[in-house]
N, C-alpha and C positions, 0 to 999 in steps of 0.2 A: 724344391721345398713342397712337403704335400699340405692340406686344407688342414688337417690340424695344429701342425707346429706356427701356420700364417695364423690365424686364430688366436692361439697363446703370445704370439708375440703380439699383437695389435691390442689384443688386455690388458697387458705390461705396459706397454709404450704411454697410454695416458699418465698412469702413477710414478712413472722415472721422470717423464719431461716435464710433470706438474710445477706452476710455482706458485708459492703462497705470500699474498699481501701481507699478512699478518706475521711476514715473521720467520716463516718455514722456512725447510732448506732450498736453496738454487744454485743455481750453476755459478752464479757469483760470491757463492757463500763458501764455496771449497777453495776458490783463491784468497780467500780473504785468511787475513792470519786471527787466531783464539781471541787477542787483543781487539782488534777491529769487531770481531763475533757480538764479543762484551759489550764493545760501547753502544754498538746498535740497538744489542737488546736493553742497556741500561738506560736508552735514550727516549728506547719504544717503552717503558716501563713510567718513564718522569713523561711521557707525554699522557697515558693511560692516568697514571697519577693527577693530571693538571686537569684532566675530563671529568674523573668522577669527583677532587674536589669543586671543582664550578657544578656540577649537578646538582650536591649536596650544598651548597650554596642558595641555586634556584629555586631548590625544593624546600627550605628553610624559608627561603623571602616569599615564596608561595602562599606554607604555611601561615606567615607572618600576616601578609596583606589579606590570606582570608577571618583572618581573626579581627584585624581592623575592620571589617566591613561587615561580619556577622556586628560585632560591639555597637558598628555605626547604625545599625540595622535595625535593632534593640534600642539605641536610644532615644532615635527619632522618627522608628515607625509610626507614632502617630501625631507624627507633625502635621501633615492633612488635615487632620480630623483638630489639634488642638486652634489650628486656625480659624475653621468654619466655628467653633465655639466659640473663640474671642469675637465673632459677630453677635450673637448671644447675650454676652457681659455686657458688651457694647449698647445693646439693646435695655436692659435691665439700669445701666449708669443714667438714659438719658432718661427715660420715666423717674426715677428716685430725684434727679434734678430738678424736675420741672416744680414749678413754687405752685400753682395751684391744681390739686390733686381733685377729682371727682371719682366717686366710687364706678361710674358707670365707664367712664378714660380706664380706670386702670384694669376694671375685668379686661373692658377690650386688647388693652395693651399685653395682658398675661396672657389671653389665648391667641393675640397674633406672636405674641415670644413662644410658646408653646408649639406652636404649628411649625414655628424655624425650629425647632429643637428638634423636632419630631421629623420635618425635611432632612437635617442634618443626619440622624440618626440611618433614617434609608439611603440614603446618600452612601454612607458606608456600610452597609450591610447589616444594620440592627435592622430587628424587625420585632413588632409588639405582638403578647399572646397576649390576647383579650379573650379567652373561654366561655362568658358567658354563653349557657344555653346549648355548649355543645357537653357529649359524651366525655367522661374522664380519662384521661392518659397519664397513667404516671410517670412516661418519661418527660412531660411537658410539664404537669401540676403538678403540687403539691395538696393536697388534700388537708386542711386547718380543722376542717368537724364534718361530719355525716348530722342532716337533717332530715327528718320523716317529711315526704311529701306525696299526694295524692297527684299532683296537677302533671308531674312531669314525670319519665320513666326514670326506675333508678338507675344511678349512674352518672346520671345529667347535674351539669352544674348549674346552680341555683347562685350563688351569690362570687363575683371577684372581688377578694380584700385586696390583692396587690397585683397587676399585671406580671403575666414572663416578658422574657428578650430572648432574641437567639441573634446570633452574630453570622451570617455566611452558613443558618441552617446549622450551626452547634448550641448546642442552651447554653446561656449566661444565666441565669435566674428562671426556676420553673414560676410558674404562675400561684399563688396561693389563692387557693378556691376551699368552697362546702359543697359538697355533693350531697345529693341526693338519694336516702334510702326511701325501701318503700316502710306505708305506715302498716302501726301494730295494729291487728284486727283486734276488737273490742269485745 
């Protein structure tokens, strides 16, 4: 036998003796009669059937359980946050109880409940614009009037009628400010 017919036969030889798990032909498949053929493959088909409906199954209770927990997600994300405020209420019930009230108790009492509120608020990530005195931004203000001023450069804000918020560094509420233009020469 010379090197090329040993060659050609040794190419062959894997693809004749191969056997396939899945199902292909083998040497056990030629003895088997058509009937036996069938059932195997009608066996290997109801088991393939029983896989992918359990997949489609999992993949449904998947879906299912992430929808219950985005829902859950949503409803009591800010269950945190409504706690540290029921200390707040808490706060506000037991001043409104008290029988003898003094104007001087209850400022104090408002700015030490203001200071929790204000705690709370950093706690979760609010954070107050207070612009007084700086440059205007309008992604941060809002600008309510332009007043003529000499004292300050224009642009600068001059008075806050309402503070911003931002949340984790996103606006909640810009800040409503007056800006400052320059004045009319005369």
């Amino acid at each position: 036998m010379n090197q090329k017919s040993k060659d050609k036969k040794d190419e062959k030889e894997p693809f004749d003796n191969e056997l396939d798990e899945e199902g292909g032909q083998s040497a056990n498949d030629e003895e088997l009669s058509f009937e036996e053929q069938l059932e195997q493959a009608t066996n290997k088909a109801e088991e393939n059937w029983d896989k992918y409906l359990r997949a489609v199954a999992e993949m449904e209770n998947i879906r299912k359980r992430s929808a219950r927990d985005i829902e859950n997600a949503r409803k009591y994300a800010i269950e945190s946050f409504a706690k540290e405020v029921i200390t707040v209420v808490d706060t506000f019930e037991m001043s409104m109880e008290s029988d003898d009230l003094n104007i001087d108790d209850l400022v104090s009492g408002n700015k030490s409940t203001m200071q929790l509120i204000k705690n709370i608020l950093e706690q979760f990530g609010v954070t107050m614009i207070d612009p007084h005195g700086e440059l205007f931004n309008p992604e941060f203000h809002e600008a309510m009037s332009m007043q003529q001023s000499d004292k300050v450069e224009p642009g600068t804000i001059l008075t806050v009628y309402q503070k911003g918020y931002t949340l984790n560094d996103r606006l909640l509420r810009p800040a409503r400010v007056v800006v400052a233009t320059e004045p009319e020469e005369k």
